[in-house]
C-alpha positions in Angstrom: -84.5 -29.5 -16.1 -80.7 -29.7 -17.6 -80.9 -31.4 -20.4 -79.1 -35.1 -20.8 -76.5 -35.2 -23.0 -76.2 -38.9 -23.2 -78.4 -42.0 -24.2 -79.0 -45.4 -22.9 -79.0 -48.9 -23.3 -82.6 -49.8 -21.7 -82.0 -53.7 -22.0 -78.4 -53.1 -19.8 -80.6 -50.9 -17.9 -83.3 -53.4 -16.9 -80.3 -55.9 -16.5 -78.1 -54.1 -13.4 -81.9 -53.7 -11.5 -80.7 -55.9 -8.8 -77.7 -53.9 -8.3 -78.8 -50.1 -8.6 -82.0 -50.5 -6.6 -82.0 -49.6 -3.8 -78.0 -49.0 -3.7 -78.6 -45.6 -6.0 -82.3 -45.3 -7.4 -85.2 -46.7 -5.4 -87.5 -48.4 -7.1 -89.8 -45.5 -8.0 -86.9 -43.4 -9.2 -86.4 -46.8 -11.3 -89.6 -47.0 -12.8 -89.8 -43.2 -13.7 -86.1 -44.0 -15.7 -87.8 -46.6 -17.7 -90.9 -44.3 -18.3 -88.9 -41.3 -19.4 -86.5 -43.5 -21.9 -89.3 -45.6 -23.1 -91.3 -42.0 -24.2 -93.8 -42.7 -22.4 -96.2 -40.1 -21.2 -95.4 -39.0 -17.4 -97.5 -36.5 -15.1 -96.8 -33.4 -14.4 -95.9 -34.4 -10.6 -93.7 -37.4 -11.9 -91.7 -34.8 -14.4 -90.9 -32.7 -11.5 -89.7 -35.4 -9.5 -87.7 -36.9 -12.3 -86.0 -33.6 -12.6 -85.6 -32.8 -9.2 -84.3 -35.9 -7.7 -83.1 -38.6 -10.9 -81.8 -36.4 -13.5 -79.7 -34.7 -11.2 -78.0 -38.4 -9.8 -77.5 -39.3 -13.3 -76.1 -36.1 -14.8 -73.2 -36.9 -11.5 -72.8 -40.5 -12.7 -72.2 -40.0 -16.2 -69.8 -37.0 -14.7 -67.5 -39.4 -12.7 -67.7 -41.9 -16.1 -66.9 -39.3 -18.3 -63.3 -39.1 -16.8 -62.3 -42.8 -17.2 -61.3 -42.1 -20.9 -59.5 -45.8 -20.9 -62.6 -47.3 -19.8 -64.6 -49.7 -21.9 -68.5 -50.1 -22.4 -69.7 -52.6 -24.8 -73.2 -52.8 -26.1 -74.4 -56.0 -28.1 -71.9 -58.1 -27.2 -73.3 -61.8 -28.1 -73.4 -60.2 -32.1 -69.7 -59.6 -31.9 -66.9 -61.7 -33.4 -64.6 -62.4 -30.5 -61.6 -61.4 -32.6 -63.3 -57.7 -33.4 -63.8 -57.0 -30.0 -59.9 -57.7 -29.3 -59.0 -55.3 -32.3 -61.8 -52.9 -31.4 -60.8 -52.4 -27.4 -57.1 -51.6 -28.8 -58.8 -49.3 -31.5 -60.8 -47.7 -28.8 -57.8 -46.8 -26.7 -56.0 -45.2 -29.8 -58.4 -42.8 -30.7 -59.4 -42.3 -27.4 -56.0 -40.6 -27.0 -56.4 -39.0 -30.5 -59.3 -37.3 -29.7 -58.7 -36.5 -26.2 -61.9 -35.6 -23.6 -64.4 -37.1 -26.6 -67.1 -39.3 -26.7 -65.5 -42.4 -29.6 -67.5 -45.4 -30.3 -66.4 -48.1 -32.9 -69.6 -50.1 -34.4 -70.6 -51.2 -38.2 -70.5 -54.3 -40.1 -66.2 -54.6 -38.9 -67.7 -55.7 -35.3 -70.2 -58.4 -36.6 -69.2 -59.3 -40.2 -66.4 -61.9 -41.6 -66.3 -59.3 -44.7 -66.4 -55.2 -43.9 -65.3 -52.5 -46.3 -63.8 -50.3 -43.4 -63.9 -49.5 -39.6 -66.6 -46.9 -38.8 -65.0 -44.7 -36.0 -67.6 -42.1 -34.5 -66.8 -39.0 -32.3 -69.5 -36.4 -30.7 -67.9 -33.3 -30.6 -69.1 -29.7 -29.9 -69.7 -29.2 -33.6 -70.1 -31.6 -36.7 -67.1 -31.8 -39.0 -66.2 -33.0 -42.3 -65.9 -37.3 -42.5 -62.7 -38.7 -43.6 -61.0 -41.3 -44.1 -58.1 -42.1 -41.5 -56.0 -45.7 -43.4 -58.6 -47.9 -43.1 -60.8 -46.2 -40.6 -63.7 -44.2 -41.5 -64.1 -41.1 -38.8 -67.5 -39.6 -38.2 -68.1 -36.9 -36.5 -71.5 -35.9 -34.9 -72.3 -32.8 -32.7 -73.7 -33.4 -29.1 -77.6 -33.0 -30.3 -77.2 -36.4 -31.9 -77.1 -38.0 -28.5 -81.0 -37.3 -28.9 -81.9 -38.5 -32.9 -82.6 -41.5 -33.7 -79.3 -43.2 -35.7 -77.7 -42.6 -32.9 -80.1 -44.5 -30.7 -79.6 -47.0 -33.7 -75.8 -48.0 -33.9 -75.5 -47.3 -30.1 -76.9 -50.5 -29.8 -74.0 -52.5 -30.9 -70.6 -51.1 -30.3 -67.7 -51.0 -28.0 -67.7 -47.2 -26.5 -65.1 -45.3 -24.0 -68.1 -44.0 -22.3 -71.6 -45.5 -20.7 -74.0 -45.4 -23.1 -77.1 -44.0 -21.7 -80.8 -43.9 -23.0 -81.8 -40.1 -23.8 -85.2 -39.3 -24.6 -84.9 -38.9 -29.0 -86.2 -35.1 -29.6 -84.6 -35.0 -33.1 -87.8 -34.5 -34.8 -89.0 -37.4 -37.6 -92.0 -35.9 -39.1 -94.3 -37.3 -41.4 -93.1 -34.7 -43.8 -89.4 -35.5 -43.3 -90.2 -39.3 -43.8 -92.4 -38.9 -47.0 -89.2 -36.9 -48.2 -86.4 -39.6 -46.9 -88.8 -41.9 -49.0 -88.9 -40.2 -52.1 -85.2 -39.5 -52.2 -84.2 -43.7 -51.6 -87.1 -44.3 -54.8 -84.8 -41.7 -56.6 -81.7 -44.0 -55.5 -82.8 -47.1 -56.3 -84.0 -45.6 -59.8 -81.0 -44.1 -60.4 -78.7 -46.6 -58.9 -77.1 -44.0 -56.8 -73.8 -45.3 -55.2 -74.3 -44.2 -51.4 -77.9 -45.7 -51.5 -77.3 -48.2 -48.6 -76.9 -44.7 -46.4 -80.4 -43.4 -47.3 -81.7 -46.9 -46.9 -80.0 -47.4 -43.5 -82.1 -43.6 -42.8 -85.5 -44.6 -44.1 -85.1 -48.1 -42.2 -84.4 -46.4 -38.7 -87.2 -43.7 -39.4 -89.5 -46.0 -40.3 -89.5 -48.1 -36.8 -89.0 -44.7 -35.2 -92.4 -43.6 -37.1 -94.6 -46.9 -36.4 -93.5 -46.8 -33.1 -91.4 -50.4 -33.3 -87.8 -51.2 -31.9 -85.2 -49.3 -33.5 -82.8 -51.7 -34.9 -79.3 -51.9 -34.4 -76.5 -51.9 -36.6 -76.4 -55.2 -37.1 -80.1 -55.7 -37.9 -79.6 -52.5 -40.2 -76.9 -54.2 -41.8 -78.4 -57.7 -42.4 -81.8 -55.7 -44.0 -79.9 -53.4 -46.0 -78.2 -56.8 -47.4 -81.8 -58.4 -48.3 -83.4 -55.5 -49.7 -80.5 -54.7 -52.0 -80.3 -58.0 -53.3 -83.7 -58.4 -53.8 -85.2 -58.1 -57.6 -88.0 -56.3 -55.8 -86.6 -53.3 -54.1 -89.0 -50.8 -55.1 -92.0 -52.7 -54.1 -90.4 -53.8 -50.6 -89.4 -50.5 -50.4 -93.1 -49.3 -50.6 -94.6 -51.6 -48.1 -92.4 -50.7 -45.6 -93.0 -47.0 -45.9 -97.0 -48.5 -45.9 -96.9 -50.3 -43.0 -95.1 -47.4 -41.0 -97.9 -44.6 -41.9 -100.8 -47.2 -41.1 -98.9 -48.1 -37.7 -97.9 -45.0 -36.6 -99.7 -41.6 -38.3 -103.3 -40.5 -37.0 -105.4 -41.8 -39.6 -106.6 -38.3 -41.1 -103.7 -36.8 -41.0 -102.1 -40.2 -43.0 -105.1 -39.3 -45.3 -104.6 -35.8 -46.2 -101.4 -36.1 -46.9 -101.3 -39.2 -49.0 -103.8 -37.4 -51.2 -101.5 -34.1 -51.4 -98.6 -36.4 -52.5 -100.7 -38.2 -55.6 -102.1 -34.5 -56.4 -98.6 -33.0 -56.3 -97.1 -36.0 -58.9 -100.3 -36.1 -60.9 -99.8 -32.4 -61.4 -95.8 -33.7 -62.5 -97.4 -36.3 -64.7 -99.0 -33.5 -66.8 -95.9 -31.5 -67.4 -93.1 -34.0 -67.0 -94.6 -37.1 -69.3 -91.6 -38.6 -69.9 -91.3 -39.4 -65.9 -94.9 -40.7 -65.5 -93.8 -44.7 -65.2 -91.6 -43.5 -62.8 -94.2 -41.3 -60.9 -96.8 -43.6 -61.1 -94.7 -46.8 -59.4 -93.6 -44.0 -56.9 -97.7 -43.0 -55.8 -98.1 -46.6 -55.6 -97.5 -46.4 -52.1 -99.4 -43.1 -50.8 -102.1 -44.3 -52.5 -101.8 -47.7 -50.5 -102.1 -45.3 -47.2 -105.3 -44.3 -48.9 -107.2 -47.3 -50.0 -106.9 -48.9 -46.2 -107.2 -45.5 -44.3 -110.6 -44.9 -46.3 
């Protein structure tokens, strides 16, 4: 099956039923789009058929969208200020024209937030290029495989886009080694006080629904719990619950267990040659022993 190089908004999805079924999909063909963009499991028979007969209709459709370049899709639209979404569809058109035949989507705290430090400008292109900064626009580029991770699942979900937005199954892998390291590295920014650790927290909050299996949040609800947590005198320790909560919910319990217990041998180990670092190592095991005491 060709693979789809887009994502989509399942809550729109759900909300045009009336008027795609039976004009485009029939109702089966419906129901097998919500199954495949919900990752849920699908038979062998319903795979085939999905390949055979949807994939192919929507592969045309996003086709025959891709050429309105002028066109505007808009995605979490009761969290934007009315004003933003005037200065964002004029936005939209201007870099649409900058970066001609390209996916550009405008989303961040400017669409939803009286206050923003800048206006976060993303383009999928063929291949990832250096960020920069464009007056007071931020530009970020992403390569086509991000149509299927995770953050870009996450800020799709508010922002004003020149193409449709639709759901793609997320195959960007988030392991439970890559999240156990994503943790470590935001205890080392909070610790450290490291000035770009709203990014790694935005990271670790997006991989932690992703890992228990919950609602990716949007930007906006990134935003608004990137804002509590960063205020809060307790960082570390809501830090650690969080990253808690996401093994119990969503890691098979032995496998939770064995590697919990490699983590606290691994920084034990540390403890013994770096003693200076053992206040610091020992708030950081905190949490994979946690995993350990309720998955015992």
């Amino acid at each position: 099956m060709r693979r789809l190089q887009y994502t989509l908004n399942l809550v729109h999805l759900r909300g045009i039923k009336k008027d795609i079924v039976p004009a485009i999909f029939t109702l089966h063909q419906f129901e097998l789009i919500e199954k495949r963009f919900s990752n849920k499991k699908m038979t062998p028979s319903e795979k085939n058929e999905f390949s055979r007969a949807v994939s192919k209709k929507m592969v045309a459709i996003n086709k025959i969208l891709e050429k309105e370049t002028d066109n505007l899709f808009c995605y979490g639209k009761e969290k934007i200020l009315k004003d933003r979404l005037e200065l964002a569809s004029r936005y939209l058109k201007r870099f649409s024209r900058m970066f001609k035949n390209k996916h550009v989507l405008i989303t961040g705290s400017f669409l939803f937030s009286e206050k923003y430090h800048d206006i976060d400008i993303f383009v999928v292109a063929k291949y990832e290029k250096e960020d920069y900064r464009y007056g007071k626009f931020h530009i970020n580029y992403m390569g086509e495989e991000a149509y299927t991770s995770s953050f870009f699942a996450s800020i799709s979900g508010i922002c004003v886009s020149n193409r449709q937005i639709i759901p793609c199954l997320i195959k960007k892998a988030i392991t439970l080694d890559t999240f156990i390291s994503l943790y470590q590295e935001l205890f080392n920014d909070l610790h450290s006080n490291f000035a770009g650790v709203k990014k790694t927290l935005r990271e670790f909050l997006v991989q932690s629904a992703f890992i228990s299996k919950m609602p990716l949040p949007d930007s906006y609800m990134l935003w608004h719990q990137v804002r509590i947590i960063l205020r809060s005198k307790s960082k570390a320790k809501i830090i650690k619950k969080i990253f808690v909560y996401a093994v119990i919910l969503g890691i098979d319990d032995k496998k939770a267990l064995s590697a919990m217990k490699d983590m606290v041998r691994l920084y034990k180990g540390m403890m013994e040659d770096y003693s200076q670092h053992k206040a610091y190592y020992l708030n950081l095991i905190k949490g994979f022993q946690e995993v350990i005491e309720v998955e015992s």
